[in-house]
N, C-alpha and C positions, 0 to 999 in steps of 0.2 A: 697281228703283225702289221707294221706300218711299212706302206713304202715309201722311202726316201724319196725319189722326185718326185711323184704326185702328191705325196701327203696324205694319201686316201691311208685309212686302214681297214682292216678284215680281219673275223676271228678265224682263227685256225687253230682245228685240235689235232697235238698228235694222240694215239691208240692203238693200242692191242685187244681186239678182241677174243675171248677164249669161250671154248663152245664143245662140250662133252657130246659122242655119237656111240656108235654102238662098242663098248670097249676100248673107245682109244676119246683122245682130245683135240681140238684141232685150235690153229689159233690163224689170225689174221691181221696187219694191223699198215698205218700209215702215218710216217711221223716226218714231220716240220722241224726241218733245216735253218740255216740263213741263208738269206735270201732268195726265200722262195724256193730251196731246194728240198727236195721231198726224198724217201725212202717209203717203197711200198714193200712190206713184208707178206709176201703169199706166193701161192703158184704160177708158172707163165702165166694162166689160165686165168687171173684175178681169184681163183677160189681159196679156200682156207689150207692150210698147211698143218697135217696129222702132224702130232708130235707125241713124244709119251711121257710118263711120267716116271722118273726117277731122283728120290733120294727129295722128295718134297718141291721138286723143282720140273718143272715142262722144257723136254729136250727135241732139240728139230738138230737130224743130221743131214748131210747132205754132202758123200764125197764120191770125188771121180779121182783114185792116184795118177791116171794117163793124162788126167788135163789140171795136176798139182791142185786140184780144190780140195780144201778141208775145211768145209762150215760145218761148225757146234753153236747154237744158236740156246743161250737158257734163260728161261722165264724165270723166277725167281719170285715167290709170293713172300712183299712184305708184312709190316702190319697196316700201313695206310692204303699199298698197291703192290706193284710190281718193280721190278728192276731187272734190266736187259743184257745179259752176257752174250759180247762177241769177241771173245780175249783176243786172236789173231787177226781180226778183221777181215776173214775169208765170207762171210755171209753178207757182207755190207760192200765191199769190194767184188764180188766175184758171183754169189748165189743172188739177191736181189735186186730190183732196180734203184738204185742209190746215188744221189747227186753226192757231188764230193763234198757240202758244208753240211750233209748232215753226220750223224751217229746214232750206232745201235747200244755199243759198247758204255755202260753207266749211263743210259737213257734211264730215267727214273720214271713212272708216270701212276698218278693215285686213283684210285679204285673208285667205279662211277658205276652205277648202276640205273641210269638213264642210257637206253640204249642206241635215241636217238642222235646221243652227241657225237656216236662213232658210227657217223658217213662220212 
């Protein structure tokens, strides 16, 4: 990313990391916005968030009906990587910490197996 009035730039990676535990999956991830706005996908707590697996695809729910939240959050394994479903935009609006220029929703990002590029 470059910034516009410095001129400086900086790599920034967005990622989803995924991480098998004792019968379930958990995933974690932090993805780059414009300008410099970020979405962190995880727990208040910064930890991983269990998700499970259905129909080939990694599902994280997360609803309260008393405070109108309905986040479906699905991981979707391509053949190069992943691709990110938040069809109503409840998990990017309302369940994560999510600046308004980014997106969850058709975030695409491909498959890396260097695990140090996702800090």
């Amino acid at each position: 990313m470059e910034d516009l009035v410095s001129g400086e730039s900086d790599l920034k990676t967005s990622f989803i990391s995924i991480s098998k535990g004792q019968g379930t999956y958990f995933i974690k991830g932090f993805l780059w916005g414009a300008n410099w706005h970020i979405c962190e996908i995880s727990r208040e707590d910064g930890e991983a968030l269990p998700v499970s697996l259905e129909q080939g695809m990694l599902i994280y729910n997360e609803n309260y009906p008393q405070e109108d939240l309905n986040c479906r959050l699905e991981v979707e394994f391509k053949a190069a990587g992943i691709e990110l479903r938040d069809k109503n935009n409840q998990c990017m609006n309302r369940a994560f910490a999510c600046g308004v220029r980014t997106s969850i929703d058709g975030t695409k990002l491909p498959r890396v197996q260097n695990k140090d590029r996702c800090k």
